[in-house]
Every structure is written in structure tokens, then in C-alpha cells.
N, CA, C and O atoms as a GROMACS GRO file, in nm:
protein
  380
    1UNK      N    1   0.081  -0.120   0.000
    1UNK     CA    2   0.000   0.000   0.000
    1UNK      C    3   0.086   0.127   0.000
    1UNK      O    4   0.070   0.229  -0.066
    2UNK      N    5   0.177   0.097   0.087
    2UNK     CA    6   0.279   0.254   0.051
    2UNK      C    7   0.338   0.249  -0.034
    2UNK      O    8   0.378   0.363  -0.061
    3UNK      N    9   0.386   0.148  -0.128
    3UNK     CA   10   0.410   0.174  -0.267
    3UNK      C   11   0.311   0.217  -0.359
    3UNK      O   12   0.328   0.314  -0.434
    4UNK      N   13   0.226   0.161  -0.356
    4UNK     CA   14   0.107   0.231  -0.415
    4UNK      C   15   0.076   0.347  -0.426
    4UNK      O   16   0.027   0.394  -0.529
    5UNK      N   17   0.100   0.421  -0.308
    5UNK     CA   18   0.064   0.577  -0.240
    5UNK      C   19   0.166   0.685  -0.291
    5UNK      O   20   0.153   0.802  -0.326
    6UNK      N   21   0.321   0.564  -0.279
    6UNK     CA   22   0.398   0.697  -0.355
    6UNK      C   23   0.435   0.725  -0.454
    6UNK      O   24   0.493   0.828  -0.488
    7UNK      N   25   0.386   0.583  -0.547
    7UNK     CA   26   0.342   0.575  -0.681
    7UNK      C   27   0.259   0.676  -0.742
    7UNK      O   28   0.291   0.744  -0.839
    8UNK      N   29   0.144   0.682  -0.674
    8UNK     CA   30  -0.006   0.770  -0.689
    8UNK      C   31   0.099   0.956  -0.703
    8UNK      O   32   0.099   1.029  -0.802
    9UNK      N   33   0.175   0.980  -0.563
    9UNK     CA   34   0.206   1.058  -0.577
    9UNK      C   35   0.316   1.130  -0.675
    9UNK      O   36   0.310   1.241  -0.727
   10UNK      N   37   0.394   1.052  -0.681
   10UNK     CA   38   0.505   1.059  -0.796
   10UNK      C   39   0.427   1.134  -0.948
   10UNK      O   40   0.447   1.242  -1.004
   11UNK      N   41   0.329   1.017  -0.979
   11UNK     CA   42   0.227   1.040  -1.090
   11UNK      C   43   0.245   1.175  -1.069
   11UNK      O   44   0.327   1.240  -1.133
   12UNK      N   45   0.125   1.257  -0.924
   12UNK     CA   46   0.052   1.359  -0.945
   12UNK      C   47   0.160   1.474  -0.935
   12UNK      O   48   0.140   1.594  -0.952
   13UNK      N   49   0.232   1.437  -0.916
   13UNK     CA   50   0.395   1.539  -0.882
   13UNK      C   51   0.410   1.567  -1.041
   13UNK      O   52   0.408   1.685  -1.075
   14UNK      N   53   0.423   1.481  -1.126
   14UNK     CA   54   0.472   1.449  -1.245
   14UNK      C   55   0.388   1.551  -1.353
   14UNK      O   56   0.430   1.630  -1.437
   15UNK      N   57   0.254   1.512  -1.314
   15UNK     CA   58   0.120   1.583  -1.371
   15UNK      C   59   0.174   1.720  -1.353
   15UNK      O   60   0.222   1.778  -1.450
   16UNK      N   61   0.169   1.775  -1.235
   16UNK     CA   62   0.198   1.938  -1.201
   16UNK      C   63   0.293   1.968  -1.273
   16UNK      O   64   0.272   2.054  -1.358
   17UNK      N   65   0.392   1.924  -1.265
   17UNK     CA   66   0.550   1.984  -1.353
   17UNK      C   67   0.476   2.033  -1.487
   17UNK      O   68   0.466   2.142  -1.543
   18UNK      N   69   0.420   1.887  -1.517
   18UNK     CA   70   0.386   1.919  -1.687
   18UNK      C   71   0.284   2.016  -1.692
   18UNK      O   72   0.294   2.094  -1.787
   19UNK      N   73   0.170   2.036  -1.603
   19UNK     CA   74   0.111   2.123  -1.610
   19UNK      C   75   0.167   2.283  -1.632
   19UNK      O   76   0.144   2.360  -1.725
   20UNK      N   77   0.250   2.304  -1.510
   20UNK     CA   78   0.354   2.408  -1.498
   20UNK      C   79   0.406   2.457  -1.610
   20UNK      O   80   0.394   2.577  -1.634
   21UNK      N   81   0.467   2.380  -1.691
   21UNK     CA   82   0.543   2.366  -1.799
   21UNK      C   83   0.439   2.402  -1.920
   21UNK      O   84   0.477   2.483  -2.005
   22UNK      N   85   0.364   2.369  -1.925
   22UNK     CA   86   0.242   2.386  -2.024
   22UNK      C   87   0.175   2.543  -2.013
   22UNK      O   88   0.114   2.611  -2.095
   23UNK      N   89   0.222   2.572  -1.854
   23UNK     CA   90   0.156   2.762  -1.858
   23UNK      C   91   0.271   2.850  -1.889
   23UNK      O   92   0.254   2.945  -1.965
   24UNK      N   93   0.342   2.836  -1.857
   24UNK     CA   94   0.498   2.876  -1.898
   24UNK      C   95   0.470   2.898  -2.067
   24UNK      O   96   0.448   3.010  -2.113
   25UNK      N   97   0.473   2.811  -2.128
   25UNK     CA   98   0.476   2.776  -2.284
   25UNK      C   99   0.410   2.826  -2.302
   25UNK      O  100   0.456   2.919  -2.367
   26UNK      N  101   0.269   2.843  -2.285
   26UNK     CA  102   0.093   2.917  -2.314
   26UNK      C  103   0.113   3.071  -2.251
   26UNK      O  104   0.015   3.145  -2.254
   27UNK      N  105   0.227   3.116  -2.198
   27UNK     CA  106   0.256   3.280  -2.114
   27UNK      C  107   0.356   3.321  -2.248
   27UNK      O  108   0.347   3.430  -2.305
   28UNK      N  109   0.462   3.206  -2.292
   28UNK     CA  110   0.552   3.268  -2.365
   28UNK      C  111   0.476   3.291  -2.481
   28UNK      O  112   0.482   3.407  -2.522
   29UNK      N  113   0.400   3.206  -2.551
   29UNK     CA  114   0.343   3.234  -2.648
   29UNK      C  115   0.254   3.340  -2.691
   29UNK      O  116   0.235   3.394  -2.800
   30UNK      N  117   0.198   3.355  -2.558
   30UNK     CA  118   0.132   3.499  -2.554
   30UNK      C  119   0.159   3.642  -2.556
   30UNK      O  120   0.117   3.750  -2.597
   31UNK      N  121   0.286   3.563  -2.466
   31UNK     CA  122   0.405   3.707  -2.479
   31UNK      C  123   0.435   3.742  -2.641
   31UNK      O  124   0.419   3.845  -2.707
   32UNK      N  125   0.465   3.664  -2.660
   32UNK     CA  126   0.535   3.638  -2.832
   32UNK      C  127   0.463   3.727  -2.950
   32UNK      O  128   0.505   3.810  -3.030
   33UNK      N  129   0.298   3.652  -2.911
   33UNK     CA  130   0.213   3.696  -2.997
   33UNK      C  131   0.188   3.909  -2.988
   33UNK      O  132   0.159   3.997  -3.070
   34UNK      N  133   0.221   3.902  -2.840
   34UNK     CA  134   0.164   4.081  -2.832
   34UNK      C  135   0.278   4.149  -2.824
   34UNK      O  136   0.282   4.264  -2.780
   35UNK      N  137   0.416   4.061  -2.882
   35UNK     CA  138   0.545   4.179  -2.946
   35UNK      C  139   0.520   4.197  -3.036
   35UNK      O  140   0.514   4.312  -3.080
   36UNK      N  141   0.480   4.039  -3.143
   36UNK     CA  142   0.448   4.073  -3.262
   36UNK      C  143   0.368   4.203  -3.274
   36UNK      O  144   0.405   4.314  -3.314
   37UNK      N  145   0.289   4.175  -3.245
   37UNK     CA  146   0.154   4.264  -3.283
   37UNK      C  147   0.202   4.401  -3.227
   37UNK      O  148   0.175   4.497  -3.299
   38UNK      N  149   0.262   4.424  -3.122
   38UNK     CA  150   0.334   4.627  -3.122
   38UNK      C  151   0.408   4.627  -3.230
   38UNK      O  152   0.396   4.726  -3.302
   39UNK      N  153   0.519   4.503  -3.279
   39UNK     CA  154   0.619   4.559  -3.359
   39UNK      C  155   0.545   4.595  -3.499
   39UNK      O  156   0.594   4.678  -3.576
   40UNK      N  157   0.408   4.518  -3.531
   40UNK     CA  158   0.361   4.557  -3.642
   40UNK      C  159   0.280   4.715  -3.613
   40UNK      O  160   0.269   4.802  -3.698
   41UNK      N  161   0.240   4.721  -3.503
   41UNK     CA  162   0.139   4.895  -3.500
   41UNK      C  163   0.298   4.986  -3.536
   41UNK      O  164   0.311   5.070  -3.625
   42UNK      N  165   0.391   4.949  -3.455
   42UNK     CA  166   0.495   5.050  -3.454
   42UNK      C  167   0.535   5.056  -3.648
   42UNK      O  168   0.555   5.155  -3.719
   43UNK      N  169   0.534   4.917  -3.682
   43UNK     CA  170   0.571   4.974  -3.821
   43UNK      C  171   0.508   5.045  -3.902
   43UNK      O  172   0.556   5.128  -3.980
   44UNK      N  173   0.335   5.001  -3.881
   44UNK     CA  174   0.253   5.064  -3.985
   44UNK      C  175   0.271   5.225  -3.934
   44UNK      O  176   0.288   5.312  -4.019
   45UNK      N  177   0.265   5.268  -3.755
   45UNK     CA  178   0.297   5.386  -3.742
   45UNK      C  179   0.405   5.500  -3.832
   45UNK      O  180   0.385   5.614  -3.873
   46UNK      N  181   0.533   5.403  -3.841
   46UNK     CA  182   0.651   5.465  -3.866
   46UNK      C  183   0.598   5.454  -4.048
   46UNK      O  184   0.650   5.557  -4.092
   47UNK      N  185   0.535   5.394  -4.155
   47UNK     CA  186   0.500   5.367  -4.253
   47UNK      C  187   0.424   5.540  -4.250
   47UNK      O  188   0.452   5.653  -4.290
   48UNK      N  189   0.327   5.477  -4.186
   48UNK     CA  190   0.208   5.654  -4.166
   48UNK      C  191   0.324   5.764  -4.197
   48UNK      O  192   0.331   5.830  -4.301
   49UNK      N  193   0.419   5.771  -4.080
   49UNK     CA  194   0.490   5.905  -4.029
   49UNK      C  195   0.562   5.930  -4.213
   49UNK      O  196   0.539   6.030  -4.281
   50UNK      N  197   0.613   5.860  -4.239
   50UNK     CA  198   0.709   5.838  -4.386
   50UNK      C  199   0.637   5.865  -4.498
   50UNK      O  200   0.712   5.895  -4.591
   51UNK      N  201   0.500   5.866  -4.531
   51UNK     CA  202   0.455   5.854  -4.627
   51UNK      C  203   0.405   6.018  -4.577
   51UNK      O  204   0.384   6.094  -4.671
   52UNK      N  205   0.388   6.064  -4.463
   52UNK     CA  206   0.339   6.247  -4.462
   52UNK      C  207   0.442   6.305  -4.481
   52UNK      O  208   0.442   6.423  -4.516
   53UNK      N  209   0.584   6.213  -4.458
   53UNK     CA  210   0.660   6.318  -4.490
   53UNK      C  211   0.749   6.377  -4.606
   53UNK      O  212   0.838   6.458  -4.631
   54UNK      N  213   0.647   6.260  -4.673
   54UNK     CA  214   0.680   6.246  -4.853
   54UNK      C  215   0.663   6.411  -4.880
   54UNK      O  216   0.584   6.460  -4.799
   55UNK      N  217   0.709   6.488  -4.957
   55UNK     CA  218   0.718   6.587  -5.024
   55UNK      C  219   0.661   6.686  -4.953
   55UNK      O  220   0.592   6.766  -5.015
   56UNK      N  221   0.674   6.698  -4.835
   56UNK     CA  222   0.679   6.816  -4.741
   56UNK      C  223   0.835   6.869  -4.698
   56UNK      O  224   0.883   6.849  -4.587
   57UNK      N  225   0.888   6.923  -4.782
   57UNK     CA  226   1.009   6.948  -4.748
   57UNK      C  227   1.028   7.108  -4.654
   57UNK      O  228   1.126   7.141  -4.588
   58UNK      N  229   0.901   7.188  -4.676
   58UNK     CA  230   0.868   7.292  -4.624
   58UNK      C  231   0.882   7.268  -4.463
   58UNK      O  232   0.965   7.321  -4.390
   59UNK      N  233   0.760   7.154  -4.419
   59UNK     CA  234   0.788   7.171  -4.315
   59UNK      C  235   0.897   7.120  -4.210
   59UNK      O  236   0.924   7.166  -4.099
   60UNK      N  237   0.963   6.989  -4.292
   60UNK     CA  238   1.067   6.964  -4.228
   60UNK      C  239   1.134   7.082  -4.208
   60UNK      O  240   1.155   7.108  -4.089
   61UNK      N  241   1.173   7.160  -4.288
   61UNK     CA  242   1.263   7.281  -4.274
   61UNK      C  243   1.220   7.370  -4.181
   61UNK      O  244   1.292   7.445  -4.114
   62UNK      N  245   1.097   7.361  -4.179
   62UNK     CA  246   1.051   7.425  -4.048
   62UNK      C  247   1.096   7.389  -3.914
   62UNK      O  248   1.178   7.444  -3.840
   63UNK      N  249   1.034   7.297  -3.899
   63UNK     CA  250   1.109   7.202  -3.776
   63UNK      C  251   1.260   7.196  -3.775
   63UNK      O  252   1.274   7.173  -3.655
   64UNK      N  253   1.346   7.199  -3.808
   64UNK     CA  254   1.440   7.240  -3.824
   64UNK      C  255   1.498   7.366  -3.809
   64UNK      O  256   1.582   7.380  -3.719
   65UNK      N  257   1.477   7.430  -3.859
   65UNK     CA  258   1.443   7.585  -3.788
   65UNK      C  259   1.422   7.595  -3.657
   65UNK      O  260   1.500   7.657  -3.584
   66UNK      N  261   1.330   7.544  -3.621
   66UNK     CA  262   1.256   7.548  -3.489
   66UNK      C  263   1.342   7.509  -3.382
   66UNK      O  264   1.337   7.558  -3.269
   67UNK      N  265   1.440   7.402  -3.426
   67UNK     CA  266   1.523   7.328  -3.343
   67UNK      C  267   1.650   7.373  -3.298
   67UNK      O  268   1.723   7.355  -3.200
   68UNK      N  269   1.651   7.463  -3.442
   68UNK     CA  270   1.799   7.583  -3.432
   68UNK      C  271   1.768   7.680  -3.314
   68UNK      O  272   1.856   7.708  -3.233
   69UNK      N  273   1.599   7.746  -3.301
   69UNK     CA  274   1.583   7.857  -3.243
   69UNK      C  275   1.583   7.847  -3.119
   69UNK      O  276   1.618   7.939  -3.045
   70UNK      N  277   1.537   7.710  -3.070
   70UNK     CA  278   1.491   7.707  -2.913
   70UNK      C  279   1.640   7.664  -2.861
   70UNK      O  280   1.641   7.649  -2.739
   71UNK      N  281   1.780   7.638  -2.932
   71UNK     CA  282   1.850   7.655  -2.832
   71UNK      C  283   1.891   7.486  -2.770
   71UNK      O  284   1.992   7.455  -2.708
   72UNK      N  285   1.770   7.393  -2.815
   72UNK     CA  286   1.816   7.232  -2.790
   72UNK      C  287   1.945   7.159  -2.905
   72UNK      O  288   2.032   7.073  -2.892
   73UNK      N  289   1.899   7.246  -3.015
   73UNK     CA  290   2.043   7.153  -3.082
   73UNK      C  291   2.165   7.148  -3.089
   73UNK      O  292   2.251   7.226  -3.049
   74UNK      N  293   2.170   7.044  -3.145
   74UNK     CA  294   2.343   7.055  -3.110
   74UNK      C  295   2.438   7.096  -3.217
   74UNK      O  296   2.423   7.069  -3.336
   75UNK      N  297   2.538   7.166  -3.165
   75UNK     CA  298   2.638   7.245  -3.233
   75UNK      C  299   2.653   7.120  -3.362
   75UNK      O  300   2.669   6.999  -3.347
   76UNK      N  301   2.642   7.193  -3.476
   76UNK     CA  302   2.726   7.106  -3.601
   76UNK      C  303   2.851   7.177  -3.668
   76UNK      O  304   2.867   7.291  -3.713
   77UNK      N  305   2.943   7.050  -3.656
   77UNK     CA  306   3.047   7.113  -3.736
   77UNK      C  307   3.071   7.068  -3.870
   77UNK      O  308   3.065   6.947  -3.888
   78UNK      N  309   3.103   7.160  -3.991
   78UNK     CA  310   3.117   7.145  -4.134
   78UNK      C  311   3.228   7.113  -4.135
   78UNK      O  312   3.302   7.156  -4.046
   79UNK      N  313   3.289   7.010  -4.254
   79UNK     CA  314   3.416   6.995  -4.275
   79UNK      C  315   3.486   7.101  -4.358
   79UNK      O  316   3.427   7.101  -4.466
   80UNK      N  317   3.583   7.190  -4.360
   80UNK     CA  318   3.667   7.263  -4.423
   80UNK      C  319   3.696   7.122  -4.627
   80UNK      O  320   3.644   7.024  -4.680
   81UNK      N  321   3.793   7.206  -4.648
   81UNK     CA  322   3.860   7.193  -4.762
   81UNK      C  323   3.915   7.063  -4.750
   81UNK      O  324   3.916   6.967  -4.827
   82UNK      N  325   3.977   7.086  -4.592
   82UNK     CA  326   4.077   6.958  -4.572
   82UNK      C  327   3.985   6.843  -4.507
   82UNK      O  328   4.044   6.750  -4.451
   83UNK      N  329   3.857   6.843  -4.510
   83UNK     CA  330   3.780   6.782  -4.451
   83UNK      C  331   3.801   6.780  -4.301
   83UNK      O  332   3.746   6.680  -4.257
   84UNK      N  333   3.843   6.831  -4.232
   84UNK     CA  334   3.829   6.855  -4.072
   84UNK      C  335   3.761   7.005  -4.024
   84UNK      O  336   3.763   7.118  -4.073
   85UNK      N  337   3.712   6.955  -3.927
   85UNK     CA  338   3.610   7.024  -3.871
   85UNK      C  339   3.656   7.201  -3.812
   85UNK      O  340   3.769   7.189  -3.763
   86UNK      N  341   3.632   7.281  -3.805
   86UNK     CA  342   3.675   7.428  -3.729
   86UNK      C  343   3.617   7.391  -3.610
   86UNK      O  344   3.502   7.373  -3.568
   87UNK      N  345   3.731   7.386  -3.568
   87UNK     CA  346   3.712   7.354  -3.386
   87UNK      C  347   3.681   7.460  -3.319
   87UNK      O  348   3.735   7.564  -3.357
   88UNK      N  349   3.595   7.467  -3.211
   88UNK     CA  350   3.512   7.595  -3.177
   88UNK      C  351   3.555   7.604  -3.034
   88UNK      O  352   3.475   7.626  -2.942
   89UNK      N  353   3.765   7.577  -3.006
   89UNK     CA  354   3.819   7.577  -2.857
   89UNK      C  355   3.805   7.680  -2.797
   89UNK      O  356   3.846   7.663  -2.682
   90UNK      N  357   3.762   7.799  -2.817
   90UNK     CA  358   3.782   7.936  -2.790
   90UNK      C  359   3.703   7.981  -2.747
   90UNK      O  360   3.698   8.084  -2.680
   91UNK      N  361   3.567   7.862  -2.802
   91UNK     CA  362   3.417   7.943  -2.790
   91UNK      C  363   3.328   7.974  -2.668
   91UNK      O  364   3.232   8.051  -2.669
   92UNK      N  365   3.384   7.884  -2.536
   92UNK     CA  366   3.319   7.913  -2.422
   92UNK      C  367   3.431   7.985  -2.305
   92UNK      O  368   3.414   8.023  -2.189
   93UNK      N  369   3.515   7.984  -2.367
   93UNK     CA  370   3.645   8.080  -2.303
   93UNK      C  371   3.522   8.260  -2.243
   93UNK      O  372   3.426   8.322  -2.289
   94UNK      N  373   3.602   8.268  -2.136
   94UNK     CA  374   3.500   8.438  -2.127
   94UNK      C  375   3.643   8.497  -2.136
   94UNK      O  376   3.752   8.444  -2.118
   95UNK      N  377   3.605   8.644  -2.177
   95UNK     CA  378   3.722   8.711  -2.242
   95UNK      C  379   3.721   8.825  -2.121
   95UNK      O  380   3.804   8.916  -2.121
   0.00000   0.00000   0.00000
């Protein structure tokens, strides 16, 4: 009879794992399925954004502008003749 019993239990031990194992698999898959599905909104998004910004060159330039004025962008440097940059060491010096 106590073989029997820890037989019985072994089984139901055995059952759970696989059960376990079976929600695990049924969580990843779910997971899986709702990256897919952002990575596709994010593309059709970024598709949307690309196709308004087909032949609006006006307002990019605007925005651009905009970015010069408020003071957030960042310094660009042009390459000279010799292709290196005019280094701007002097520029936060106070005189």
C-alpha cells in the first residue's frame, strides 16, 4: 500500500511539472504573440509618419528651424577643404 501511495504521488507530482510547464509555454506564447503585434502597429505607425513626410520638405525645414531657435540643438560642425572640422576651442572661453 505505501508503494502504491507513492506511486499515486510521484504520478501527481509528475502531472503538475507538466502542467507548470504547459503555462509557462501558453505565457511565452502569448508574450510572443503581443510583441508581434506592437512591432507591427509600430511599423505601420513609422510607414504613416514616412509617407506624410513624402514631399513636405517645407515643413521639415521648419522644424528644423525650430530646433535651431529654441537653443536644444546641437552644435554642427562642417568639414573645411581639408575635410576637418573648425574647432570651436575658444568658444566658451570668457574674455
Amino acid at each position: 500500500m505505501d508503494g502504491q501511495a507513492e506511486l499515486k504521488q510521484a504520478e501527481w507530482n509528475r502531472q503538475i511539472k507538466v502542467r507548470e510547464a504547459e503555462a509557462r509555454k501558453d505565457s511565452a506564447v502569448f508574450e510572443a504573440d503581443a510583441e508581434i503585434l506592437r512591432a507591427k502597429g509600430v511599423a505601420e505607425a513609422n510607414k504613416i509618419i514616412g509617407k506624410s513626410l513624402q514631399g513636405n520638405e517645407a515643413y521639415l525645414r521648419y522644424l528644423w528651424i525650430q530646433g535651431l531657435q529654441d537653443g536644444s540643438s546641437e552644435t554642427i560642425y562642417i568639414p573645411t577643404e581639408a575635410n576637418l572640422p573648425i574647432l570651436e576651442a575658444t568658444r566658451n572661453l570668457k574674455k
